[in-house]
N, C-alpha and C positions, 0 to 999 in steps of 0.2 A: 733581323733583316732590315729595320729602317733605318741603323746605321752603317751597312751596306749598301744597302739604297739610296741615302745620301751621299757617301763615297762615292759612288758612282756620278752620281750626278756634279759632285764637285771634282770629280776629274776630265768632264768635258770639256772640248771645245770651245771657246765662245760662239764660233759658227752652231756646234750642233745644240748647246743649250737655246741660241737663240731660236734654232730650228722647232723647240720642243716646246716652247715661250707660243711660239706661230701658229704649231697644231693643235693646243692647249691654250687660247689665252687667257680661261678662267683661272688656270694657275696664279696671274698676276693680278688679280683684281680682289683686295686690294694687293700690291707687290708685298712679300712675303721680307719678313726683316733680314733674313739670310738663305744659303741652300737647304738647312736641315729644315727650318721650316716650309720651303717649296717642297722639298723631296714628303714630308708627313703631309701637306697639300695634293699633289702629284696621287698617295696610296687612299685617299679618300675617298668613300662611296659614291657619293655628288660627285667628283671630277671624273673620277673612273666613269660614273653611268652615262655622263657627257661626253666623253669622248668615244663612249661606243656606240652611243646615239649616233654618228658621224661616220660611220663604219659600214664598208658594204659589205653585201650577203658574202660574197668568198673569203673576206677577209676576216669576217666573223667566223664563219667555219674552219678555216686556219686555225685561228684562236680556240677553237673547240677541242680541235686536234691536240692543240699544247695542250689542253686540259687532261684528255685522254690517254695520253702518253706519257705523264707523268710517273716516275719510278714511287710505289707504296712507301718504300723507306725513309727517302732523301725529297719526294716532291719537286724534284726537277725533272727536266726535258732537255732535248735537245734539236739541233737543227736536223740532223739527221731521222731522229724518231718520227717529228713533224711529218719529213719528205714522204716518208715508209709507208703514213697512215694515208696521204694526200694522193701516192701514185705518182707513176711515172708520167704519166703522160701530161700531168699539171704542173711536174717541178719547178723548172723555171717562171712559173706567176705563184707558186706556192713560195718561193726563197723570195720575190718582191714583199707577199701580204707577209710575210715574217719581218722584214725590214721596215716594212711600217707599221708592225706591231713594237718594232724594236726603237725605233726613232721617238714614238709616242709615249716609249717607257712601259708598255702592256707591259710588253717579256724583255727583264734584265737581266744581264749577265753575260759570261763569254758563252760561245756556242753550243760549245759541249757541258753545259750545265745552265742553261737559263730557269730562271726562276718564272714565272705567272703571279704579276702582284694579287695579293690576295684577298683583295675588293671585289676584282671580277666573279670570284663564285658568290658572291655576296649578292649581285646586281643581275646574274644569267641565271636561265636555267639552271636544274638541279643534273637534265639530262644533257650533258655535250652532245651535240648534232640528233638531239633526241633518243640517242641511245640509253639504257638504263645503268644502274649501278652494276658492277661483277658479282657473279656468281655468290662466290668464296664470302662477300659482303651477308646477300641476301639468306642464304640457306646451305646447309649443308650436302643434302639430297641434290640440289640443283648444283653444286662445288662440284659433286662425283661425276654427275651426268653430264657436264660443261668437260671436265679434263679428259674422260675417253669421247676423244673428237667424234670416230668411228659411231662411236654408239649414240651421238647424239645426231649426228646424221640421218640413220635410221629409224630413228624417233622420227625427228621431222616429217623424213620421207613417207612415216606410216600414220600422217595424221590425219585426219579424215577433211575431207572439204570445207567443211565448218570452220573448223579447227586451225586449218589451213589460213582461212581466210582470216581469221582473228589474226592470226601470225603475221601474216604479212601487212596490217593494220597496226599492229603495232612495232612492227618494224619500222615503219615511216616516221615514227614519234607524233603523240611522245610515247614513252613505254610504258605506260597506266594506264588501268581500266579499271571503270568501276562497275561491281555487280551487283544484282539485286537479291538479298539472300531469300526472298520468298522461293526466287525466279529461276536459281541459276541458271546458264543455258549449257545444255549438254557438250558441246565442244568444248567450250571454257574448262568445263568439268573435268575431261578429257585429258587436258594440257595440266591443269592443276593434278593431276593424278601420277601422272608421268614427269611432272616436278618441270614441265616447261615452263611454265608460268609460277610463281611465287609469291604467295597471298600477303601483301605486305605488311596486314598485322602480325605474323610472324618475325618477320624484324622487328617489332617493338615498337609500332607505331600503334595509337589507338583504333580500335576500329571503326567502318564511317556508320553515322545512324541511318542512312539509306542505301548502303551495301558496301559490299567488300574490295579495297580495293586490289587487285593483282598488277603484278611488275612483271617485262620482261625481261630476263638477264642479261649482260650487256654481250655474253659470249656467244650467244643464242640470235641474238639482233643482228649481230657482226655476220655472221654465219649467212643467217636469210638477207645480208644484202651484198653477197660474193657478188653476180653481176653488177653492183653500183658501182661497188666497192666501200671499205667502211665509213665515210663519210656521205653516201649518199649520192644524188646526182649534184656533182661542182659545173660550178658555173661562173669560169672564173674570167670572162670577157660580159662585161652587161650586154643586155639585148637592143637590139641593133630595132630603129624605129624603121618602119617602112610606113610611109604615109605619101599623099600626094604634095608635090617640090612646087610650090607657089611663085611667081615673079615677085621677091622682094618688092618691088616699087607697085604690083597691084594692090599686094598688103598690105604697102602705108596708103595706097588711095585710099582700099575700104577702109582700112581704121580711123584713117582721117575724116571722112563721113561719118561713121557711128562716131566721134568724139562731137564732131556739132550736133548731129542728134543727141547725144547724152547733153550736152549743156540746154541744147533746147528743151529737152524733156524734163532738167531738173529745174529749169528756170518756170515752165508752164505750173510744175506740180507747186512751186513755192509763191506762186500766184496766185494759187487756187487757197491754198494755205490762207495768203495777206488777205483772199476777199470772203472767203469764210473759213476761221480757224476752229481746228477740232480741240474737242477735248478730251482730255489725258485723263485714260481709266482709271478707275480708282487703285486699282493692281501694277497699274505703268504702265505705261504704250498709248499704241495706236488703235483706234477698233479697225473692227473687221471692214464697217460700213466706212469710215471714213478713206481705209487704203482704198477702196474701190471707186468709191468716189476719184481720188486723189488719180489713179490710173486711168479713169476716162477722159479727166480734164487734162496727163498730160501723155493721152492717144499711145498708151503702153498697158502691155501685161500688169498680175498683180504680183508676180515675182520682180519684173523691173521695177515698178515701184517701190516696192520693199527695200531694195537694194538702194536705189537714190534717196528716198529718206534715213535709212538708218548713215548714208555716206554723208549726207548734206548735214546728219546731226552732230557728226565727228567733225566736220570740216568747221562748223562754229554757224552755218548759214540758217538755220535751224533751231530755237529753242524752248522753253518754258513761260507764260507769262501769266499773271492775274488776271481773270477778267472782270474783276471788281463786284464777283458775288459768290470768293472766296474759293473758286474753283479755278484751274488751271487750262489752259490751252492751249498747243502747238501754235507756234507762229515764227514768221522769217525772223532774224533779229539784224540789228543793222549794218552788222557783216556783208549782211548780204546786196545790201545797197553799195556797197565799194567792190564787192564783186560783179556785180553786176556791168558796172563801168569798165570793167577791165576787157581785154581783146578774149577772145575763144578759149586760145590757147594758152591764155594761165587761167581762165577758168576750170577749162579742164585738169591741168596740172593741177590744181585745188582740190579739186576730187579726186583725184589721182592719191596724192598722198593722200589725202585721209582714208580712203578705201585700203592703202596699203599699211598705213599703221591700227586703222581700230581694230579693238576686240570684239568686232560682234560678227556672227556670221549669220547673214540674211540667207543662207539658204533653208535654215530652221524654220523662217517666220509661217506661217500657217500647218505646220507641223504640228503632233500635240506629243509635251512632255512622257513623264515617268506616271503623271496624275493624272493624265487621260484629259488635259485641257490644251485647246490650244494657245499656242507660242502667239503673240501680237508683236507686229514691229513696235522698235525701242522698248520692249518690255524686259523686264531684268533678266528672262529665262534663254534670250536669245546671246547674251553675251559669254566667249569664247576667251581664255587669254592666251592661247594656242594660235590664232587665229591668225596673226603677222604673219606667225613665222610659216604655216603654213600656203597662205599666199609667196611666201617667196619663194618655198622649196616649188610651189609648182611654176610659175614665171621660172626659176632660175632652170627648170628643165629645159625650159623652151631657150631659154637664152644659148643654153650651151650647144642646139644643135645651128649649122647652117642656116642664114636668113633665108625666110620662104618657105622653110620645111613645116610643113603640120599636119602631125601624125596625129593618129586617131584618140581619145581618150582614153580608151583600156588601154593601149600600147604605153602611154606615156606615166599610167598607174603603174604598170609594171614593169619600167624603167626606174619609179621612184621608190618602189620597193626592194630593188636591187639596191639603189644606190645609199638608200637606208634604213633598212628592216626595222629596226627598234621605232626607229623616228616616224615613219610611216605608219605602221600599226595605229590601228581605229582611226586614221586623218583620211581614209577615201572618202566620206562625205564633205569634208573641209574640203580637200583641195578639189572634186568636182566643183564644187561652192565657189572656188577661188576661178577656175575658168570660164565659167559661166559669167562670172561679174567682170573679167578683164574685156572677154567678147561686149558686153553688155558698155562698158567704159570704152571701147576703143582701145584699152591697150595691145588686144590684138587684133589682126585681119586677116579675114579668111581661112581663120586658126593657127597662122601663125605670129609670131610677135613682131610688134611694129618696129622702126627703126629709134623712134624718138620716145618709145619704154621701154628701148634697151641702154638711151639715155639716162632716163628716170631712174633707172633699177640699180644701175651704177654708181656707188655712191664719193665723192671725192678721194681722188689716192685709192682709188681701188687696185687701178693699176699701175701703181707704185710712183707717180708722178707727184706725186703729194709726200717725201718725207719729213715732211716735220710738223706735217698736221693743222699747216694755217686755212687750208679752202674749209670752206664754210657750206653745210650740206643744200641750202640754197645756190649756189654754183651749179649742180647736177641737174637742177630744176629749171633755173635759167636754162642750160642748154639744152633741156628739153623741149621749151618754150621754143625757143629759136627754131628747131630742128622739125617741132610741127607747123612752125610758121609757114615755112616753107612750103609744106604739103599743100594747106588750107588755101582757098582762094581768099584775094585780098579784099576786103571788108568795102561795101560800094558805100557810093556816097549819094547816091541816085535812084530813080525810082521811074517806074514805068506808067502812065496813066491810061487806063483802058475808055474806050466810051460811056461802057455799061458799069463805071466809076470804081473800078475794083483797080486798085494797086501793087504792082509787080515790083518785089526787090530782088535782082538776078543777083543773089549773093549774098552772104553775111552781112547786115547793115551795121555799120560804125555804132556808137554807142550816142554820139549826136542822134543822127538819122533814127534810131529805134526810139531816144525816148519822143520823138514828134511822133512818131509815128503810133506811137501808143495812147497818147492825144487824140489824135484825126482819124484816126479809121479805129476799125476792127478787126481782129486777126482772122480769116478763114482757114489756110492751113500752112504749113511749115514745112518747110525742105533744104533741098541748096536754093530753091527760089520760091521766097516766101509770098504770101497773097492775101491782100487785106483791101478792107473795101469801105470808103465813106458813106457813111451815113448821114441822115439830118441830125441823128443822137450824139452822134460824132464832131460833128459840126460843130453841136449847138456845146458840147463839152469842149470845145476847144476854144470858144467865148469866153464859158463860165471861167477859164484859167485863166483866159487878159489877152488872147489875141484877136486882133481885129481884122475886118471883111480884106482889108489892105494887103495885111501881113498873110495871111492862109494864101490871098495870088503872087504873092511875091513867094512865099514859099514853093509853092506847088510849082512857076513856072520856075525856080532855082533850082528845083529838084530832080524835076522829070527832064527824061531824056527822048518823051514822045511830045506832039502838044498838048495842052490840056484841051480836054475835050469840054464845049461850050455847056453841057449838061450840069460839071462840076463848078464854070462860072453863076450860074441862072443858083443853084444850088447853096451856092457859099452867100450871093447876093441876097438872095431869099432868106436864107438864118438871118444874117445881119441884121435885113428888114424888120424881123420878128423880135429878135432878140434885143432885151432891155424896152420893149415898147409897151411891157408893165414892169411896175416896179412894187416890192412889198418893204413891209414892216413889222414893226411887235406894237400890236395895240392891246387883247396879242398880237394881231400882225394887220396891217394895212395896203392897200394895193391903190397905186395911184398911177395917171397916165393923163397926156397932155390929148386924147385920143379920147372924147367923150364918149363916141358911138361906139368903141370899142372899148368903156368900161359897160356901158349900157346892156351888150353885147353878153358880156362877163356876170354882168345880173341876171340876166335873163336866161342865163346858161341854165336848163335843171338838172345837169350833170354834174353840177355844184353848188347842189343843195345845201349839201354837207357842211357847208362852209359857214354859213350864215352870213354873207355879206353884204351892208347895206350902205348903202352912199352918205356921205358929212359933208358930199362939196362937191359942186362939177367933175372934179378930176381927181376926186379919193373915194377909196372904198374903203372900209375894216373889217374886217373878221375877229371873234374871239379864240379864234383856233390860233397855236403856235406861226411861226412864219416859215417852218421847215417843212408843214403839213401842208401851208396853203400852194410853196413854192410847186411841193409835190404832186398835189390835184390838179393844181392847172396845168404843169406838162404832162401829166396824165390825158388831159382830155384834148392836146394839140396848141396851146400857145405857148409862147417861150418870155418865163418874166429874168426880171433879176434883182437878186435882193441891191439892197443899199444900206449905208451906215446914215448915225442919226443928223449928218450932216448933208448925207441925199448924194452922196458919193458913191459910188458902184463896188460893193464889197467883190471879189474874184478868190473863185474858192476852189480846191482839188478836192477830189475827195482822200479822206482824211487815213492815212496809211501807219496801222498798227505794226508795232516791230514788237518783239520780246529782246532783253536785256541781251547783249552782245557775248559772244563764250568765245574764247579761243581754240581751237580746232587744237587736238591732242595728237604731238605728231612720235610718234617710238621711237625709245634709244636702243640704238646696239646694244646686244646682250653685253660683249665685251667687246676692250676696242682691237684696233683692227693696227699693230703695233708693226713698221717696217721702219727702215735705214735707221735712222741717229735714236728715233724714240726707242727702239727694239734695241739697240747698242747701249741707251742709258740704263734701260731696265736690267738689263745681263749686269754693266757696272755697277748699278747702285746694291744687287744679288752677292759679286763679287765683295765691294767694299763691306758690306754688312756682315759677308762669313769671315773677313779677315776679321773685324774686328771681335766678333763676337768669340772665336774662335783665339783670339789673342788672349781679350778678357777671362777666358778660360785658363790662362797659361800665367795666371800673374804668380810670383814669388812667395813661398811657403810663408814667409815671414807676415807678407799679407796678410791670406790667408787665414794665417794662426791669429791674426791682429782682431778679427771675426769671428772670433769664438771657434772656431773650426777646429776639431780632434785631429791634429797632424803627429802619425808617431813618432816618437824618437823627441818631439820639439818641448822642453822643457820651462821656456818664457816667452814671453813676448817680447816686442821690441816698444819700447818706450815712448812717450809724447815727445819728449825733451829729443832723443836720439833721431826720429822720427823731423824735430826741427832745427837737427843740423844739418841732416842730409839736403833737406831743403833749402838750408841758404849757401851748400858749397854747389844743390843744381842750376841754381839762377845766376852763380858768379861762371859755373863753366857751361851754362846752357845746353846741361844734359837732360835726356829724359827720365822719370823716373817712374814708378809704381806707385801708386798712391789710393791708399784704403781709408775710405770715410764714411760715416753714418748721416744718409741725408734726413730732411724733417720729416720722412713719415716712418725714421727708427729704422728703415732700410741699409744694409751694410752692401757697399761696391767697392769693385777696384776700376782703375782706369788709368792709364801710361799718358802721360803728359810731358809737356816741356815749361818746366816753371818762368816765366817772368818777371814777375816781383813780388816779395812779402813787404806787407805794410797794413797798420789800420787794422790788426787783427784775422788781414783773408791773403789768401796766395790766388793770384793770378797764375792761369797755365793755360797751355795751347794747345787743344787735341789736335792731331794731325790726321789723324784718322777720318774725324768730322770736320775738318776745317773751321771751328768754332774753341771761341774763349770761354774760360770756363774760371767763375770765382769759388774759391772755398773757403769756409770760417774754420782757421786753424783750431777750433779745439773742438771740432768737428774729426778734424783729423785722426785715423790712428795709428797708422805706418804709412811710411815712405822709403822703398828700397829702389839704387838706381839700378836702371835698367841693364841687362846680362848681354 
């Protein structure tokens, strides 16, 4: 058959071989050296279980039927047997799912004799559309009572309710049951008596050690499903979604919303991270205490949480780091500081991709395994390599229907299990997993999918604009970038200043504007209009980092778009006042100040006892405590010092921000590439030239041949060295080609047709044409040369 099979395939089209390359393009990965090897690729278990993965429920069932209808003798089928089993009333979509069984290479052959490559039973069911083996297979008793139709009718008819019901239970598939032989149950018993049922150790299989299995015969299945008909109930149009029809453009409003709350949310929780990082269980992960921590600080559930930490760890924002007493702990890494800088909307798109390419599926996390323990984010048991692909089958539902449509979740379950049975199977907790995180990201709104993640999802040359494969999958991203730009409000540059000293940003603040503002005030809460409120704490930190009474009014009245209110002048004047009007040191640490009464003041404090500070001079004090300890007691207790260096220069310090070493976010390759216009046209050619030649090489001259030790009848010598190097110097004076058999350096004997161009130096120069490549040989290497016929 697989030189048949090949056959076939080497008599196609270029059009429909490329068509086959399109539906299959594991076939060409890597490209196969010629068609017989595509065609032995093409009947392989892998590629066959691939492409039926891809397969929807009618068209599987088709395929079932070819199984079905196969002749016992010859194991072929035909278009017509198909029809017969399928019914009239499906014919014309049953002759389509045949023609894309037949385009894909399922079923080859002409019509009235198609073959069923013979992987498929290898990779399906034992039972086509559930039905069991025939009669005549399983038993003999059951052979007799299957042929008189009449009498098996009346069987049926007279089988008791029990009985009954068993029947029609296994009518539905599959047709096996197992029984308990302590147990039996009197129906069962019933049916096995009457030879309805078929105890399948009597075929020859072992018996089970926890009971016996029974089969129902395939004549008998057929029989109890007259009303369906013998494949069952087809269903060969998918189910039509009925959900509520959204305004496209409210969709991308809410999604555009939840996408600066997801950045905001992932920015808060990796804050919380920089200013106190967890650490990393002994087993992997994240604990329990710390994700819920992590969720209050950034004002979300602890399934959202879950989900933006395991997304920010694939995105690279996110990593591992020492804390120097040899144990490890989550922390930002400096990824995330260039992220951070960046506008909304490619931060989002950052998350975006990594959520669509990692392998972890955050809907496990607080789950517990097969061990009875729970699942912790980032811990090894959460990871998925299923995971892509099933976020894109669920996105790609949405994609395909109407923008604004968003149908219910079971609806859109049981679209994707029409549209791919096999692929679908055990993935409904994945892909609910997958919708829940796109809602949670913004990729959709108001359940349905936004406009600028059906950007996203698209990926260059999807829609055939790209042949020859130069855009770069960053292009797709950019235009999503763009395309949410749009939606988002524009990033302010301004700030509202209240009395009661709380500041109003009406909008996304620029990446200026946010880090001052991280400086001067304190965040209260977050929205489209954020609210943050100065403090003296605030103040006095926006000192400690180098700006002066000056710069915070010039700031503040540059910023604000109301006036500043006199409360916030008196306020900033008053820090200043305060601030640096003590100064310390390392004696261990000393405190001096041009301000006697207010060192005086400082002694006599007994709220800083602790300190031990005793006067060296008018205007010094020292302590033996460190100067980080002293700096700290006394804003504790309400003054505002500042350290200085040993020059008495005013040191200005941030506090001191931990990162973990930088990781590159892992972003997935296509399974296979995605091959249209010239690259799909090279691939057929390079298919083409490889069977010509291989297929040439196969064809070279007896004389060859025999030159190779090879038992040719009838041939009683070979052909000579010397003979051998004449032919060779009358092909380079008449520039023919020739046949030419040699043994290369690992003892290997070939032929290969060439056109010589010169002997000299002991090598013959020649010119494949085949390969477009020269080619030297050491004449006594050689061992025939016949010119070409």
């Amino acid at each position: 058959m697989a030189t048949t099979f090949a056959d076939q395939l080497r008599s196609l089209p270029d059009e429909a071989l490329g068509a086959l390359i399109q539906l299959r393009p594991d076939l060409v990965v890597p490209v196969p050296a010629d068609i017989s090897a595509l065609a032995v690729r093409a009947q392989s278990r892998n590629s066959v279980a691939r492409c039926l993965d891809g397969l929807d429920e009618f068209t599987l069932t088709v395929l079932d039927a070819a199984r079905l209808s196969r002749a016992a003798d010859t194991a072929l089928t035909s278009v017509d047997d198909i029809l017969q089993l399928a019914g009239e009333d499906v014919a014309e979509d049953a002759r389509a799912a045949i023609d894309r069984l037949r385009v894909r290479f399922l079923l080859h052959g002409p019509p009235e004799a198609l073959h069923v490559v013979g992987a498929v039973d290898e990779v399906t069911s034992p039972y086509p559309a559930g039905l069991g083996r025939p009669a005549d297979f399983l038993d003999p008793q059951a052979a007799a009572l299957c042929a008189d139709r009449a009498k098996l009718r009346r069987t049926v008819l007279a089988a008791p309710p029990g009985a009954r019901a068993v029947l029609d239970r296994l009518a539905a598939g599959p047709p096996v049951g197992a029984l308990n032989r302590d147990s039996v149950a009197e129906p069962v018993r019933w049916l096995v008596d009457q030879h309805v049922l078929v105890p399948v150790s009597e075929a020859g299989r072992a018996p089970r050690p926890d009971g016996e299995l029974v089969e129902l015969p395939r004549e008998v299945g057929m029989l109890l499903r007259r009303d369906t008909g013998p494949l069952g109930v087809l269903r060969p149009v998918a189910p039509v979604l009925d959900g509520p029809a959204r305004d496209p453009r409210s969709a991308d409003s809410a999604g555009a919303g939840q996408t600066m709350e997801a950045v905001r949310a992932t920015e808060a929780l990796l804050e919380a991270l920089a200013t106190e990082p967890a650490p990393v269980l002994r087993t992997g992960g994240l604990g329990v205490r710390d994700l819920k921590r992590l969720a209050k600080a950034a004002g979300i559930d602890e399934a959202g949480a879950a989900l933006l930490v395991e997304t920010t760890y694939a995105a690279g924002l996110l990593g591992e780091s020492e804390n120097g007493t040899g144990a490890d702990n989550f922390l930002p890494t400096g990824q995330y500081d260039l992220w951070r800088s960046t506008g909304i909307a490619h931060r989002w798109a950052a998350l975006a991709r990594a959520w669509l390419a990692m392998t972890r599926q955050p809907g496990l996390i607080g789950r517990r395994d097969e061990r009875d323990r729970p699942i912790n984010a980032l811990a090894p048991d959460a990871e998925r390599a299923g995971a892509p692909q099933a976020r894109r089958e669920a996105l790609a539902v949405l994609g395909d229907l109407d923008p604004g449509t968003a149908p219910p979740v079971d609806a859109l379950l049981g679209l994707l299990t029409w549209q791919a049975p096999r692929r679908s199977r055990g993935r409904e907790a994945a892909h609910r997993d997958a919708w829940a995180g796109a809602a949670m990201l913004g990729i959709t709104g108001l359940g349905a999918l936004t406009s600028y993640s059906r950007v996203l999802l698209t990926g260059p040359g999807d829609d055939g604009d790209d042949p020859l494969g130069v855009l770069h999958p960053e292009d797709s991203h950019a235009d999503a970038v763009r395309t949410l730009d749009q939606l988002l409000p524009e990033p302010v540059d301004h700030i509202l200043v209240q009395a009661d000293l709380t500041v109003v940003v009406p909008g996304p603040p620029e990446p200026e504007l946010a880090g001052e503002l991280d400086v001067l005030a304190e965040p209260e809460s977050a929205g489209g209009a954020s609210v943050f409120r100065v403090t003296p704490a605030s103040v006095r930190r926006a000192f400690d980092v180098g700006y002066q009474a000056a710069d915070l009014h010039d700031l503040f009245r540059r910023r604000s778009r109301t006036p500043v209110p006199q409360t916030l002048t008196y306020l900033i004047d008053d820090a200043a006042r305060r601030h640096g009007g003590l100064r310390s040191g390392s004696a261990g640490s000393y405190l001096r100040s041009d301000d006697e009464a207010l060192l005086a003041e400082v002694v006599a404090d007994k709220r800083l006892g602790t300190l031990e500070m005793r006067r060296i001079a008018p205007t010094v004090l020292v302590s033996p405590r460190p100067v980080a300890r002293l700096l700290g007691a006394l804003r504790e207790v309400g003054y505002a010092p500042v350290a200085e260096d040993a020059g008495g220069a005013t040191v200005l310090t941030r506090p001191k921000t931990r990162r973990a070493p930088s990781r590159s976010a892992r972003i997935a390759e296509p399974a296979a590439p995605l091959l249209t216009g010239p690259r799909l046209a090279g691939v057929v050619e390079q298919l083409r030239r490889g069977d010509v030649a291989t297929r040439a090489a196969r064809r070279a001259p007896v004389t060859v041949r025999a030159a190779h030790g090879q038992a040719i009848p009838g041939l009683t010598a070979v052909q000579q060295h010397t003979q051998a190097m004449a032919v060779l110097q009358q092909a380079v004076r008449d520039k023919a080609r020739v046949w030419v058999g040699y043994v290369d350096s690992h003892g290997a004997t070939l032929s290969r047709l060439v056109r010589p161009v010169s002997m000299s130096a002991g090598y013959l120069r020649a010119e494949d044409e085949r390969g477009e490549s020269l080619h030297t040989f050491a004449l006594h290497r050689i061992t025939a040369a016949v010119t070409e016929e």
